[in-house]
N, C-alpha and C positions, 0 to 999 in steps of 0.2 A: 439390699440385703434384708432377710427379714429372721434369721436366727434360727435357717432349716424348718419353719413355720411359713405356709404360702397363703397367702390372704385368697378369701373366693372372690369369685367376680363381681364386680362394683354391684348390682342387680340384687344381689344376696348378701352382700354387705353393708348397702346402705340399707335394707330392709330390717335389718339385725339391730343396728344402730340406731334407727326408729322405735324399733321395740326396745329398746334398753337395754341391750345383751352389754354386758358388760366385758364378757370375756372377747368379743369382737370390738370393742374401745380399747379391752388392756392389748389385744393385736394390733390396732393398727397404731397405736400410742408408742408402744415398743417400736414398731420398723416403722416410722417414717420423723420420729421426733428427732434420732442425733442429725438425719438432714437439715430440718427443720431450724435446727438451734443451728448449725452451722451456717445456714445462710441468713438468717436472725442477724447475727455479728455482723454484718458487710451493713447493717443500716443503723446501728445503735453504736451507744459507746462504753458500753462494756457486758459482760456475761451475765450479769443478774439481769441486765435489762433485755438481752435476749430469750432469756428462761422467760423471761414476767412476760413477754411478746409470744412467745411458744406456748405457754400456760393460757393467754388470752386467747388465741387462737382456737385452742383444743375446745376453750369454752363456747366459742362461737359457734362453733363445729357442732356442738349439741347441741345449742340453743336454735342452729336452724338447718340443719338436717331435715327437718320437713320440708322447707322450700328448695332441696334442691332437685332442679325438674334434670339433669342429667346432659344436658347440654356439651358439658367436656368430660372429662374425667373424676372419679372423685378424689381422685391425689391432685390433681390438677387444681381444684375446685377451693380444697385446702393450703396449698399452697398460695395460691391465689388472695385468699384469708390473710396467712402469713405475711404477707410480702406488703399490706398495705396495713396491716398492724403493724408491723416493723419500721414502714416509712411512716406513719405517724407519728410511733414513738421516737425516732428519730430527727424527725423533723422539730419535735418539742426540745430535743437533746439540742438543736443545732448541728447535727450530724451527717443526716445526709444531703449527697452531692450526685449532680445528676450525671445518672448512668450513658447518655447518650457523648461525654467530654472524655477523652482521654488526659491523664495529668503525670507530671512530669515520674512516678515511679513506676506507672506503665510503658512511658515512651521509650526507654533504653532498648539494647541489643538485648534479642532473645537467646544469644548464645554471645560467651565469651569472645570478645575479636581477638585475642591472642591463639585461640586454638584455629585460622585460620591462615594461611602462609599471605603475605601483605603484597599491596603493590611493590611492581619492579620484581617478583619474585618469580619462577617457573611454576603457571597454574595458579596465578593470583588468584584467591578468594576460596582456595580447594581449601581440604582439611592439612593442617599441617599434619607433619611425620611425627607417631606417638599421639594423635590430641585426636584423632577418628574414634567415633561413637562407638565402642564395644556392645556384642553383640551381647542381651540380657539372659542370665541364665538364672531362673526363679530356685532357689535352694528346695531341694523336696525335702527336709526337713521341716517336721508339721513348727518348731520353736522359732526357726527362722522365717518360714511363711509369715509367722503374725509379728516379726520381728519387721518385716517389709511392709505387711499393712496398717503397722504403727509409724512408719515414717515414710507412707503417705500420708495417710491421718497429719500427723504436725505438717506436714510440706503442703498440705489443702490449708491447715489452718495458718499456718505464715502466710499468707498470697494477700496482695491488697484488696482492700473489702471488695471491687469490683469482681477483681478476677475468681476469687471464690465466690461469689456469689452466680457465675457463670459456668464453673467447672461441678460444682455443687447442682445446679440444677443439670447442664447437661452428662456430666458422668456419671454421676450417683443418683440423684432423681429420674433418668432417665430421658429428658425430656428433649422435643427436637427442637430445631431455632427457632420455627414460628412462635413454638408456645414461648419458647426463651423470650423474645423480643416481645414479646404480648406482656409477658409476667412483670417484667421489668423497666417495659418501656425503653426499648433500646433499639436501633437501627441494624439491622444484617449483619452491613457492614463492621460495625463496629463488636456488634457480640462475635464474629469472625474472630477480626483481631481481639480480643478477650479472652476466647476460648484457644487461640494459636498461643497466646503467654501466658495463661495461664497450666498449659500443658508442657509447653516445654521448659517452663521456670520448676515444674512437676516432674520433668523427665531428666533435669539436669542433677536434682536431689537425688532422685531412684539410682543413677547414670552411677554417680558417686560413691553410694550406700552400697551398691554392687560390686564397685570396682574395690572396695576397699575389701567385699567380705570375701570377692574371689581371689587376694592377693594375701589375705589374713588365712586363706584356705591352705594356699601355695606354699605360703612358709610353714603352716602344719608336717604338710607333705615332707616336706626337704629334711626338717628336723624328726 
C-alpha cells in the first residue's frame, strides 16, 4: 500500500535518492516502514527495538545507496538491510531463533478439530453441520472496510514471530518464496507451511469478525 501515492521505477528512484531528493525518502519512508517495523518484531524483543532496527536501516539505506548496482530489487535490497539488522539486534537480545525449526505454537491444528465431524461418524473428517466456512461478504461500507483492515492489522500482528514474519513479506511486501527463503533463510518447504498457518490462523480471525458483523447485521434487520 503506498497511501494512493505510487512510487516510480526503481531506475528513477534510486537516482532521486542519490541526489537527495528528499521528498522521494519521505515516499518511500511512508509505504514501506509499517512493513518494515512489522517484520522488525518477529526478530527483536520488543517495539522500541524494532523502530531503533527500522531507523538503522533507513540509515544505511543512505549511506549506501551509491553501491547499490541493482542486482534485485530496491524494496528487496532494503529489506534485505532490514532483516540482518533485525537479526543482529536480536541476536544481542537473545532473541532470535532459527527460522528453518518449527516449535511447538506453530505445530497445532490449523483449523479447530471440533468443527470437523470425528471418527466412527458419516464423512469422517468433512465439516461438521453448522461449522462450514461461510462464504465472505467484505461490508461496502467505507467505516467497516477499515474496521476489517484493522483486524487484520492486530491478527498479522498476533501471529508468532515466524509466521508474521512470512505472511509480512509474502502478502503485504509482496514477495515470492524464493526471495522469501533467501531473506530469511528458510527452506521451501518449511516457509510453505509458515505461510499455510500463518494464513489460516489469519482467515479464521477474519472467518469470525465476519460472521459476527453478518449476524450483528441480521438482528438489525429483524428489529
Amino acid at each position: 500500500m503506498t497511501g494512493g501515492r505510487e512510487l516510480p521505477p526503481d531506475e528513477v528512484l534510486v537516482q532521486r535518492l542519490r541526489d537527495g531528493d528528499e521528498e522521494a525518502f519521505a515516499l518511500v519512508l511512508d509505504t514501506w516502514s509499517g512493513g518494515m517495523l512489522r517484520l522488525a518484531t518477529s526478530f527483536v524483543s520488543t517495539r522500541d527495538s524494532a523502530e531503533e532496527a527500522v531507523q538503522d536501516t533507513w540509515l544505511a539505506v543512505i549511506k549506501g545507496i551509491g553501491d547499490f548496482e541493482g542486482r534485485s530489487s530496491l524494496k528487496t535490497w532494503v529489506y534485505r538491510i532490514l532483516v540482518n539488522t533485525a537479526k543482529a539486534r536480536g541476536t544481542k537480545e537473545s532473541r532470535t531463533v532459527p527460522f528453518g525449526s518449527l516449535t511447538t505454537d506453530e505445530d497445532g491444528p490449523t483449523v479447530d478439530p471440533s468443527r470437523f465431524r470425528g471418527p466412527g461418524e458419516p464423512y469422517a473428517g468433512h465439516w461438521a453441520v453448522g461449522q462450514e466456512p461461510r462464504p465472505w461478504e467484505i461490508p461496502e461500507n467505507h467505516v467497516l472496510r477499515d474496521e476489517v483492515r484493522e483486524v487484520i492489522t492486530e491478527a498479522i500482528d498476533e501471529l508468532p514471530p515466524r509466521l508474521r514474519a512470512v505472511i509480512t513479506l509474502r502478502d503485504i511486501a509482496g514477495y515470492g518464496s524464493e526471495e522469501v527463503c533467501a531473506l530469511l533463510e528458510v527452506s521451501s518447504g518449511n516457509q510453505r507451511v509458515l505461510l499455510h498457518r500463518a494464513r489460516a490462523q489469519l482467515r479464521g480471525k477474519l472467518e469470525k469478525y465476519l460472521s459476527d458483523a453478518h449476524e450483528a447485521a441480521g438482528g438489525r434487520k429483524r428489529a
